[in-house]
C-alpha positions as CSV (number, residue, x, y, z in Angstrom):
1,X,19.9,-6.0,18.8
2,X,20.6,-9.4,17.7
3,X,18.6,-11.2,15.1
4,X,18.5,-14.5,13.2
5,X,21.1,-15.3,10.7
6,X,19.7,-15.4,6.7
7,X,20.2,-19.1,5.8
8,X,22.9,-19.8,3.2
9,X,22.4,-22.1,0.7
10,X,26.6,-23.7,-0.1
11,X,26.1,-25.4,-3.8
12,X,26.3,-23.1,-6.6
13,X,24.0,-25.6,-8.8
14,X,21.6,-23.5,-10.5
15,X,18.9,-26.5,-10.1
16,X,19.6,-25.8,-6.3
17,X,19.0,-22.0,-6.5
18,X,15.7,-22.8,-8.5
19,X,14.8,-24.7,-5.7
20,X,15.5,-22.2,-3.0
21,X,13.0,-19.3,-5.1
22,X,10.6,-22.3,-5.3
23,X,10.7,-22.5,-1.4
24,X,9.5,-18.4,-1.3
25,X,11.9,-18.2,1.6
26,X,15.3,-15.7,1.6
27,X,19.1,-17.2,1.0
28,X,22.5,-15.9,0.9
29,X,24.6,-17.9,-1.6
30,X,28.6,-17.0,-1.1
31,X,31.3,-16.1,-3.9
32,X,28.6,-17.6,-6.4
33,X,29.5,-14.3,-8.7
34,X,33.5,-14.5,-7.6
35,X,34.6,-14.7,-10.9
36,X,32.8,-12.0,-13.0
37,X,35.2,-9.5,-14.6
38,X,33.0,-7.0,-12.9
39,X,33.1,-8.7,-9.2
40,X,37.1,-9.2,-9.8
41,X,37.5,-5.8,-10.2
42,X,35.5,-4.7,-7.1
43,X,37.8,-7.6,-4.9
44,X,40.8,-4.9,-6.3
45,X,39.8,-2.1,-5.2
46,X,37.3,0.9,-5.3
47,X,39.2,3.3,-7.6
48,X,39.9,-0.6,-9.8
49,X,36.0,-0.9,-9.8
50,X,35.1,3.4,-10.6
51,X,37.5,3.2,-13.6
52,X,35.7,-0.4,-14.9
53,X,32.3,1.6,-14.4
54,X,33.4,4.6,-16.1
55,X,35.1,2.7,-19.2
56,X,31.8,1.2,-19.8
57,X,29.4,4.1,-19.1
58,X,27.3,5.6,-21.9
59,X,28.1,9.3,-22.3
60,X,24.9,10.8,-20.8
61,X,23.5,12.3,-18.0
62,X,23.4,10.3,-14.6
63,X,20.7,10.7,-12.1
64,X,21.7,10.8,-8.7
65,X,20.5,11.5,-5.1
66,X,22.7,13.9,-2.2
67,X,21.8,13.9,1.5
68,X,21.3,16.2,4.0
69,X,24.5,15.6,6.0
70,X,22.3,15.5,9.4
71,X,20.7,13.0,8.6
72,X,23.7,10.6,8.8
73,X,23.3,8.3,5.3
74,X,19.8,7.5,6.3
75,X,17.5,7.9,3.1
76,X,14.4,9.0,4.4
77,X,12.2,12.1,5.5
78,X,12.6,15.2,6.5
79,X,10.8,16.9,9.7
80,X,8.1,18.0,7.6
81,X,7.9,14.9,5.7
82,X,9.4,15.4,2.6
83,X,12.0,13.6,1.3
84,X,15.7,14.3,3.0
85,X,17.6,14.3,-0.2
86,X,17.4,16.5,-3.4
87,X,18.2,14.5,-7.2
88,X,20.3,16.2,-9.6
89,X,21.8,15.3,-12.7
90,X,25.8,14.9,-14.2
91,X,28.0,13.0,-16.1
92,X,29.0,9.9,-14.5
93,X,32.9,10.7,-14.1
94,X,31.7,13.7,-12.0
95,X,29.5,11.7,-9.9
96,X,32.1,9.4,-9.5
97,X,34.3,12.7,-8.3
98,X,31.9,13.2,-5.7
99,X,32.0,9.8,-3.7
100,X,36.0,10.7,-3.7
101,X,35.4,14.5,-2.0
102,X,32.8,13.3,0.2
103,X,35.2,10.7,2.0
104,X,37.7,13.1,1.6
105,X,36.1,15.4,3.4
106,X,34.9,13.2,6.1
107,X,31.4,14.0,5.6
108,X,28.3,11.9,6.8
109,X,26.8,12.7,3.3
110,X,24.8,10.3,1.5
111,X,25.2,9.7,-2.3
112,X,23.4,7.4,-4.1
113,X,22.3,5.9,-7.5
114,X,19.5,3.8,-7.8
115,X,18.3,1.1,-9.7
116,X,20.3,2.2,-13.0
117,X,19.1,0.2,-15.8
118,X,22.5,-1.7,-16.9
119,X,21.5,-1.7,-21.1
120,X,20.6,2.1,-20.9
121,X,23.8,3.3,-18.3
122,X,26.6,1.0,-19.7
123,X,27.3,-1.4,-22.5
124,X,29.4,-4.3,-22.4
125,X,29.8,-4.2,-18.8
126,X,27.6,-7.6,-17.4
127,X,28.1,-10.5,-20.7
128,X,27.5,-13.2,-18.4
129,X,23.9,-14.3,-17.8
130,X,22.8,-16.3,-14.4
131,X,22.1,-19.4,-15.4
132,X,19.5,-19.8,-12.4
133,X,17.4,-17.1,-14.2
134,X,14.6,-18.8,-16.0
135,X,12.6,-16.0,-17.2
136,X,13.4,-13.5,-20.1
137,X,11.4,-10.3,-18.4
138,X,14.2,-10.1,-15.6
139,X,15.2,-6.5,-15.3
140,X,18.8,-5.7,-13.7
141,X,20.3,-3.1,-12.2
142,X,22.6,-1.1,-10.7
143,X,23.1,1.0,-7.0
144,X,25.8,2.7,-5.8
145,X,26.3,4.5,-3.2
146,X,28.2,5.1,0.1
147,X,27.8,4.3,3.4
148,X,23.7,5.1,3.1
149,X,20.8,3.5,5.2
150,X,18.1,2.4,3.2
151,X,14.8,1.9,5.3
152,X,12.4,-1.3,5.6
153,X,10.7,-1.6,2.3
154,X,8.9,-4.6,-0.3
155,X,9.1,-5.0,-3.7
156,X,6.6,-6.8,-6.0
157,X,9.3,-8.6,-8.1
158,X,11.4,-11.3,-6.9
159,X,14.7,-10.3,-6.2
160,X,18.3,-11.7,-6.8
161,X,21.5,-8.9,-5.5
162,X,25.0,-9.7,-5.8
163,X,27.5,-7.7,-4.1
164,X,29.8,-6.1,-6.2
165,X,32.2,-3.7,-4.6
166,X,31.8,-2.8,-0.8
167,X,29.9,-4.4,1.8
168,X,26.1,-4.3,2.3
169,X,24.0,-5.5,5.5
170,X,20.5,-6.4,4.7
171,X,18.0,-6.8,7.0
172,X,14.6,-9.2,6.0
173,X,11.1,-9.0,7.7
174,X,8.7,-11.8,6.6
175,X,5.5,-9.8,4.5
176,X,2.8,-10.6,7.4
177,X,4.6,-8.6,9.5
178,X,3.9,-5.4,8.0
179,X,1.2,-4.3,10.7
180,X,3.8,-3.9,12.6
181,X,6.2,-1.7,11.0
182,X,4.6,1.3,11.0
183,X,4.2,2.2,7.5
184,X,4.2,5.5,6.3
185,X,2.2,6.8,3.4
186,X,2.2,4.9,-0.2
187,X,1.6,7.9,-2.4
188,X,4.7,9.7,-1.8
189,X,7.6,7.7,-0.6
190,X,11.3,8.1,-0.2
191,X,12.6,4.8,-1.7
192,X,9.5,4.5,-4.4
193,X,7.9,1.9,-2.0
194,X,6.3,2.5,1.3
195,X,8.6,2.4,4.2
196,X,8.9,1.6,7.7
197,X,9.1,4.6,10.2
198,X,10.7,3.1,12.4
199,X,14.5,3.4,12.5
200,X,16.1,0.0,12.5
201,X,19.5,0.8,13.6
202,X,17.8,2.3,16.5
203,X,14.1,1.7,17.1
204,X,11.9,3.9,19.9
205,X,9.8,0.7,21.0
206,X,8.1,3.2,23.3
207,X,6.9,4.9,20.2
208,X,6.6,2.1,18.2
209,X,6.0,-1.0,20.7
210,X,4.6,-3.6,17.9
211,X,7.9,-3.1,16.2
212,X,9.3,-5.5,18.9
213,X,7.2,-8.3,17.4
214,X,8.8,-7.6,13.8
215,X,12.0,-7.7,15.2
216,X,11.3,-11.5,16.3
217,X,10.9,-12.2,12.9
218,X,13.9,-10.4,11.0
219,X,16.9,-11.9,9.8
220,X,19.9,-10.5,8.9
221,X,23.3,-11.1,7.1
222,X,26.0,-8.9,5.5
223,X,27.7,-9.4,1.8
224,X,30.8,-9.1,0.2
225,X,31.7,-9.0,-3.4
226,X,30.4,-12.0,-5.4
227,X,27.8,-13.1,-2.5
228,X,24.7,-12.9,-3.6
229,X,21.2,-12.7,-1.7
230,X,17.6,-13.9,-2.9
231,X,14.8,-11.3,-1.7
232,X,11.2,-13.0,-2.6
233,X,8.8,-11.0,-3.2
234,X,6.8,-8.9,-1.0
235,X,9.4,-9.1,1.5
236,X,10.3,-6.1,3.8
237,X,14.4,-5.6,3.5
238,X,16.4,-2.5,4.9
239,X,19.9,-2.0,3.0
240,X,23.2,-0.6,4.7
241,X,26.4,0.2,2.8
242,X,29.0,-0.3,5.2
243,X,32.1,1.0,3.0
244,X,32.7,4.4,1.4
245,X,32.1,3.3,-2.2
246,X,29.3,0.7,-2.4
247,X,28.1,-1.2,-6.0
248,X,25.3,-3.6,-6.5
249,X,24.2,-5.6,-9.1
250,X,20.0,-7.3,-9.0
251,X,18.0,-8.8,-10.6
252,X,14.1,-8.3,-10.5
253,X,11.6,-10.7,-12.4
254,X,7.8,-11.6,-11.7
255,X,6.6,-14.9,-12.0
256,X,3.8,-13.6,-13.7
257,X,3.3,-11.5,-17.1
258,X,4.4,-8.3,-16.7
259,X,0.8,-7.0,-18.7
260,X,-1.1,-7.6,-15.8
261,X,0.2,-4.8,-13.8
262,X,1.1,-4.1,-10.2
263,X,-1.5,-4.6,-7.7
264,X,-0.5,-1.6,-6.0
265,X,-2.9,0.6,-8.6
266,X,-5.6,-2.1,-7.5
267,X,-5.2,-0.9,-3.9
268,X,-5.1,2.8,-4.3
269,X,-8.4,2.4,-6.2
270,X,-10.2,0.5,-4.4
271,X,-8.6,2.9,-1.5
272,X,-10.9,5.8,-3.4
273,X,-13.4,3.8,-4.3
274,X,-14.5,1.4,-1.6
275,X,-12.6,2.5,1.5
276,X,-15.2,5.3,2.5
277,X,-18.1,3.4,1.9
278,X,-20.7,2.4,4.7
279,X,-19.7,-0.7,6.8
280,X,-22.2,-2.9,5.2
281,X,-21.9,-1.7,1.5
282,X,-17.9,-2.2,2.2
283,X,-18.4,-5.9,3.6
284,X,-20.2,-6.8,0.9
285,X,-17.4,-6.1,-1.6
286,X,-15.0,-7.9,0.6
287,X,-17.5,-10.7,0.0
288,X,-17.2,-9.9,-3.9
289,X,-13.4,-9.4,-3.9
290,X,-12.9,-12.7,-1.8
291,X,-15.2,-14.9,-4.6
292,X,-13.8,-13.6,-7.5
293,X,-10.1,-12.5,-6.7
294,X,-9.5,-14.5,-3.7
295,X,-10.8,-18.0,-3.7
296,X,-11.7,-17.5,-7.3
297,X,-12.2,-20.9,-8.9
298,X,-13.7,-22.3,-12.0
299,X,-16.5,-23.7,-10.0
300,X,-17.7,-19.9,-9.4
301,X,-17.9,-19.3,-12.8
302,X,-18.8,-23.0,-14.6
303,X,-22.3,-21.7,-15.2
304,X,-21.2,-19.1,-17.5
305,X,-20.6,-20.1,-21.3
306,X,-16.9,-19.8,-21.8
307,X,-17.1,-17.4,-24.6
308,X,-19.4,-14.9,-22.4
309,X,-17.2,-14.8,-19.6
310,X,-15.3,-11.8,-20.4
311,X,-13.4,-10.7,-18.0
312,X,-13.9,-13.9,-15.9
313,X,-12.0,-16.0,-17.9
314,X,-7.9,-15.9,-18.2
315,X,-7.0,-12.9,-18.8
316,X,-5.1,-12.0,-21.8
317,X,-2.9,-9.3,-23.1
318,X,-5.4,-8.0,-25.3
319,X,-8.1,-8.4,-22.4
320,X,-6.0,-6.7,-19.9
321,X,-5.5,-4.2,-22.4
322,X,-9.1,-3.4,-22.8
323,X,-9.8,-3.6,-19.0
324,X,-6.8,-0.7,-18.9
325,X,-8.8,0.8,-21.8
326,X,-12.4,1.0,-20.2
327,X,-10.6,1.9,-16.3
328,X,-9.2,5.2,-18.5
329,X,-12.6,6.0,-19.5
330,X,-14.3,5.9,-16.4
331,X,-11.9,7.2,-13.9
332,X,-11.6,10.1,-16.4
């Protein structure tokens, strides 16, 4: 299977970077992160890297997730469509114990930590700040894990990754392409996001045949330490570690305020609200969501006195706090 490159972006100018996330499209920048303390140490070696991590760790509980070990790294579902890995919870040196005995043991085991919060895990370990990050909601943080198989899945944030210890492949499918993914359900996921049921390191086209059209689409590149990748948002991306002991650093940030929400609780309402209707009560409110949400404009509403628009108008904290207020009440 062999797909289109990511593109690569050389400078390591921050204006440059801004002006990649302006584009909306992916990038790979190389070595832009080659000389943080953290990176240097994951260039050493793995057991350089586990000690740095550990050194720096909060003394506290770590959660963490163990495959089955037929399922060969691959996070996903099981046959009856749970979820193929159980979470536990330990101190991080024993965690750290366990990446050791299953490589020692030559296990296809997957082990994985995900999306550790870096202020509530470690202290001290990350003092430098990308410049290129304009916005002061950013979240980051940290995976680890071994040689796991992450399936096709979006995020709302924007996304910025650098590869700290290990090697990671990423695989990127534009966000229109999701019709032809195969998505499986969005209330009860494996990876917190919905995912793709199709298996991209080996696809059944007969069983999935518009996966073939996805495939025309995706790009893919792999990362060393101190490369870093930009994942906009929406974007469907499979993850691969390719080495026993994996570490990555991201970033996630939203270009708009984080008070508004996630549109995903948008969709599963309207899935229980509007979905079932009639066909013509339910084309009508795609009429109603397409004026106000869609194409909304201040033509729509310049008939209204501004201070009687309620939630018309730009929506506030306080306002979106009240709409979250009066959606409690009724749903309830």
């Amino acid at each position: 299977m062999s797909l289109q490159a990511i593109s690569e972006i050389s400078s390591h100018d921050p204006e440059a970077l801004k002006e990649g996330f302006a584009a909306g499209r992916p990038f790979i920048v190389r070595q832009l992160h080659k000389d943080w303390p953290l990176v240097r140490k994951g260039c050493e070696s793995a057991s350089a890297l586990k000690q740095y991590l550990l050194e720096h760790s909060l003394k506290r509980e770590f959660v963490f997730a163990i495959g089955e070990p037929e399922q060969n790294g691959r996070i996903f579902y099981n046959q009856d469509m749970g979820v193929n890995f159980v979470e536990r919870k330990a101190p991080f040196d024993t965690v750290l114990g366990y990446f050791d005995e299953i490589r020692d043991a030559g296990e296809d085991v997957a082990l994985y930590l995900s999306s550790l919060e870096i202020h509530k895990y470690f202290v001290n370990l990350l003092s430098e700040t990308p410049r290129y990050l304009e916005h002061d909601n950013y979240r980051a943080g940290l995976w680890i894990g071994n040689k796991i198989q992450v399936p096709l899945h979006n995020d709302f944030p924007s996304n910025v990754a650098c590869v700290i210890g290990g090697r990671r492949k990423f695989t990127l499918i534009p966000p229109a392409q999701f019709e032809n993914l195969y998505l499986g359900p969005i209330d009860f996921t494996p990876a917190g996001r919905a995912v793709s049921m199709v298996d991209l390191e080996n696809p059944d086209l007969k069983k999935y045949p518009k996966f073939a059209r996805a495939l025309d689409y995706a790009l893919t590149g792999e990362l060393e330490p101190g490369d870093v990748i930009h994942i906009p948002s929406m974007w469907w991306h499979a993850v691969e570690g390719l080495d026993d002991f994996n570490v990555m650093l991201n970033f996630w940030w939203r270009e708009n305020q984080t008070f508004l929400g996630g549109p995903d609780a948008a969709m599963k309402l309207a899935i229980a609200t509007i979905r079932d209707l009639p066909h013509q009560e339910k084309q009508h409110w795609q009429q109603l969501f397409d004026y106000y949400i869609f194409r909304n404009s201040e033509d729509n509403i310049a008939h209204i006195p501004e201070n009687s628009r309620g939630i018309l108008s730009g929506i506030s904290s306080d306002l979106a706090r009240k709409i979250k207020s009066y959606l409690l009440e009724v749903l309830s």
